[in-house]
N, C-alpha and C positions, 0 to 999 in steps of 0.2 A: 504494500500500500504506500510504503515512502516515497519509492520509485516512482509508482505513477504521480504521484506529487511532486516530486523533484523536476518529471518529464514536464509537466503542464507549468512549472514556475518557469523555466528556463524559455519553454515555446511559447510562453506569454512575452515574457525579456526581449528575445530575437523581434518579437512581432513589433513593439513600442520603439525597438530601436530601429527595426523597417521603418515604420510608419515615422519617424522622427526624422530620419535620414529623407525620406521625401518630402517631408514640408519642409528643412532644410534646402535641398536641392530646389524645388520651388520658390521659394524665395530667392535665393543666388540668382537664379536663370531669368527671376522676374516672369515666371510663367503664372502663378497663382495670384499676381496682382491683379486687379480690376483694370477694365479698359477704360474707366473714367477719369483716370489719374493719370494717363500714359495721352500722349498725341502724336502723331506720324508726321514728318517730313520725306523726302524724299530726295535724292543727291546719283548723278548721274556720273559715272567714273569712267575715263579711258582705259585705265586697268585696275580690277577690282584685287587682284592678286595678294592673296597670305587674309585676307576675312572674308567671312562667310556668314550664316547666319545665327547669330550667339552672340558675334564681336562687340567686344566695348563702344559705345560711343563715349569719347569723355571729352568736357570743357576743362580749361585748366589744370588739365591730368586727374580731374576726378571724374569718375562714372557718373554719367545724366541718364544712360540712354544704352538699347541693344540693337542689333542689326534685324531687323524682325524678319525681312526679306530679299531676297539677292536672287538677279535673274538679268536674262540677256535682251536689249532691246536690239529685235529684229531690224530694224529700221535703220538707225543709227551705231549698229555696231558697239554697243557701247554698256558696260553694267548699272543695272539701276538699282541701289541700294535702299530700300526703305527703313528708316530709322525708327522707334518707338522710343520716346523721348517725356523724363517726367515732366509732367505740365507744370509743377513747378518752374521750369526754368524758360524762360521768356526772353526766346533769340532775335535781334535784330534781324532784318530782311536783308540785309547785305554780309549776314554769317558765311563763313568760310569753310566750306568741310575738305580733308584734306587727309588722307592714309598714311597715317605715319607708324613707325619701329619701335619697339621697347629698346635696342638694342641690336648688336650682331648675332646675336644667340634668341630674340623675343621675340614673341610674334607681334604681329599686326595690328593696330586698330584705326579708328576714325576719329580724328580733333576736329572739334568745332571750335571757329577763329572770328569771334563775334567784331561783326564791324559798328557803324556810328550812325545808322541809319534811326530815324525818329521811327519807325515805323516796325511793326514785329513781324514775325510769322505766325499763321494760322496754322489748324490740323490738313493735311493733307498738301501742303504748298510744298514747294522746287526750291532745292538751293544749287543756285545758278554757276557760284562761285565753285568750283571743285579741283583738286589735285590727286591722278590714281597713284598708285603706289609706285617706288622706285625699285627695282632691279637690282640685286646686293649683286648678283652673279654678270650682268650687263657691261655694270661699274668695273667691275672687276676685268673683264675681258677689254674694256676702253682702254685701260689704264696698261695691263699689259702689251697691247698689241699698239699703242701708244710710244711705250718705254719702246717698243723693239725696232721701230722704225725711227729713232733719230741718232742709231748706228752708224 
């Protein structure tokens, strides 16, 4: 009789620390938040390369905001990221989004580079201003094949 009781303390433990581990994980990811508190822009990149849909968006290096959606526009050749962003934070219309590096070794994210415009952004509007990401390996091949030809 201990045993079955010891069995059912334990399988109760796992389950609370399951269930804890995903409201956890739900909040991080910003999945369990409400869509009342969140607002979408949208930002259009030559190359969307190293984020995806998860990616930090951050002002001032702190997290605002996630990549909610990332997809290719047929037309313009070009990635269209849609941002979910707390409504708290109240972007100028001349905001700047621009993929920048943690680092040589970090991944990727999205900075917002607020400009001076009298005028904010609404839920669903374009930020016209963009820069896609830079090319570590690119650079790298510029620079060598660069050095070799002034032999």
């Amino acid at each position: 009789m201990s045993e079955n009781t010891t069995e059912i303390a334990v399988g109760a433990g796992v389950l609370a620390l399951a269930l804890g581990f995903l409201f956890y994980a739900g909040q991080v990811t910003g999945f369990s938040s409400g869509s009342d508190d969140r607002y979408t822009l949208t930002a259009s990149f030559r190359s969307a390369e190293g984020v995806g849909v998860g990616t930090d968006v951050r002002l001032a290096g702190v997290k605002v905001g996630t990549i909610s959606q990332l997809k290719l526009n047929h037309d313009s050749f070009r990635a269209e990221a849609a941002m979910s962003l707390d409504k708290s934070i109240i972007l100028p219309d001349d905001t700047a989004a621009l993929i920048a590096s943690e680092g040589l070794l970090g991944g990727n994210f999205v900075e917002l580079v607020p400009g001076g415009s009298a005028f904010n952004f609404e839920d669903g509007q374009v930020i016209a201003d963009t820069q896609g990401s830079v090319s570590l390996i690119n650079l790298l091949l510029k620079f060598v094949t660069a050095s070799g030809s002034n032999e």
